[in-house]
C-alpha positions, 0 to 999 in steps of 0.5 A: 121179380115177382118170383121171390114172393112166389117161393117165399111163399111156398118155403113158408107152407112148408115150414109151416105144414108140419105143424099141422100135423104130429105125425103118420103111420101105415097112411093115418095123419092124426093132427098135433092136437085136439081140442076137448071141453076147451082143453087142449090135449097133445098127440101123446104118440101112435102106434100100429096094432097088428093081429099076425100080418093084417094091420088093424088100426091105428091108435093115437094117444091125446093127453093134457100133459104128455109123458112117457110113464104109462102109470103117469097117464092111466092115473093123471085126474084129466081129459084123454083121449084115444083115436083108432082108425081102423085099416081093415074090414076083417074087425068084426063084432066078435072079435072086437068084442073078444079083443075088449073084454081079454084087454081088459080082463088081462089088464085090470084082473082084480076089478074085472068083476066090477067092470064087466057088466059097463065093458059089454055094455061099452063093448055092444057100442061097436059093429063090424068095424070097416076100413076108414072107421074111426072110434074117439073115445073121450075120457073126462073125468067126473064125466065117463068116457064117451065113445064116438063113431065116425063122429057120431055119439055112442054113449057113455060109460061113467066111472073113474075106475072104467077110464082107468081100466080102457087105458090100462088096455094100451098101456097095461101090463099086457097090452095087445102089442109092446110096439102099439103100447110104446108108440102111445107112450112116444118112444 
């Protein structure tokens, strides 16, 4: 009889378990939700960046109130965060460097000029990146942005108009994929 505890047990962890988890993709778990400056933000979606056949990273989308509408999330006066696990060692200084300063001269056009400098400045935070490397990047508003690598602190970058603009490289007009874009919108 001690059998019917046993699989109650086990029919519990499995009832349970997936809320530990939001959702995985090419082998990154990321959790349902963090926690930020004593918020809460919600596993908005993920998505997986390609560059022709090699998977770079993937990145998750935490937000205070999720949606759909990248207007919605770029513009919302609250705390974001953006995960990026990276999957290779081919995501070298320069590229990344390259692939920062096209996103968001691609995506912020018109304010480029004033954003440059912060964006070499947020750039030069990163080395090589390596398989198993993760980037936070953690927007609090009146804040900056603060970027973390492998859990360590970087720096931060200050500006309303700079958070604006790094979201605008996943969800803008041009982001680096529409499938990376639409999976950080959850669709």
């Amino acid at each position: 009889m001690r059998r019917v505890p046993v699989i109650v047990a086990m029919l519990a962890a499995l009832v349970v378990a997936p809320a530990l988890y939001a959702a995985s993709l090419a082998g990154v778990t990321m959790p349902d939700e963090v926690t930020v400056s004593g918020k809460t933000l919600k596993l908005n979606g993920m998505g997986l960046r390609k560059k022709f056949i090699i998977k770079v990273y993937v990145a998750g989308l935490y937000v205070e109130q999720p949606s759909h509408d990248a207007t919605e999330i770029v513009d919302a006066d609250e705390i974001k965060r953006i995960d990026m696990h990276f999957l290779t060692n081919k995501a070298t200084k320069k590229k990344m460097d390259a692939a920062w300063m096209e996103g968001f001269e691609k995506n912020s056009p018109q304010d480029f000029g004033q954003l440059k400098a912060r964006v070499e400045t947020f750039a030069g935070l990163f080395p090589d990146m390596k398989d198993g490397d993760v980037i936070e990047l953690t927007i609090i508003p009146g804040e900056g942005t603060t970027a973390a690598l492998n859990g360590e602190v970087k720096g931060t970058i200050e500006g309303a108009d700079f958070a604006k603009a790094l979201l605008k490289v996943w969800l803008g007009h041009e982001p680096p994929s529409e499938g990376l874009k639409e999976g950080l919108l959850g669709r």
